[in-house]
N, C-alpha and C positions, 0 to 999 in steps of 0.2 A: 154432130149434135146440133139442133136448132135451139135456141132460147126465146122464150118469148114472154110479153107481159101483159096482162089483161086485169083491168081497170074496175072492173064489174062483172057482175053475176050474168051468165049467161051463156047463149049456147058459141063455141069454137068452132071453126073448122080449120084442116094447116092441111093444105097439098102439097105434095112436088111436083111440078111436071119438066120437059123436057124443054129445048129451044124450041123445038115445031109445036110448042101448046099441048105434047098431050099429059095426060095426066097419068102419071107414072104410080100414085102410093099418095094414101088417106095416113095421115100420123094419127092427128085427133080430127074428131066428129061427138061430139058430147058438150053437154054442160058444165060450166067451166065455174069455180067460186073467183073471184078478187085473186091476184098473186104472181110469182112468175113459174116460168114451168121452161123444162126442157125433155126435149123428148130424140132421141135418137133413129136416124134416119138409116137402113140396113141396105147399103149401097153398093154390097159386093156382087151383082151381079150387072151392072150396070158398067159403062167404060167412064176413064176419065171424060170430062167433058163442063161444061156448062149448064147449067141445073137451074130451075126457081122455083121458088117456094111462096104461098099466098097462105097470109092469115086473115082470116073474114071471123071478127066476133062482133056481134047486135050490129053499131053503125061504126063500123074500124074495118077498111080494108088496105090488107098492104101484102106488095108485093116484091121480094128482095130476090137478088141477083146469088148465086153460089156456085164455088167452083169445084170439080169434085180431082184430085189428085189420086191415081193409086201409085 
């Protein structure tokens, strides 16, 4: 599960991608109100490994580190 908090109205986006950049899985893509939100990442076909996740809303981008254990 990711959590995340956005400040203002407007449009999200939240990816994950891989160590080599790619992009693995879209969570959210839509308009977002003030609040926090979490949203669940479906990683059973993927191996354990090292993972990252980008939250890009209006002028906020962040990009955080996750590790994935099975």
């Amino acid at each position: 599960k990711i959590k995340f908090t956005i400040s203002d109205f407007g449009y999200a986006n939240l990816k994950v991608y891989d160590v080599l950049g790619n992009e693995l899985a879209t969570l959210v893509d839509e308009y977002k109100p003030s609040g926090s939100y979490q949203v669940e990442w479906d990683a059973s076909s993927y191996p354990s490994g090292v993972y990252f996740y980008q939250l890009q809303a209006e002028n906020y981008l962040e990009t955080k580190k996750m590790i994935l254990l099975k």
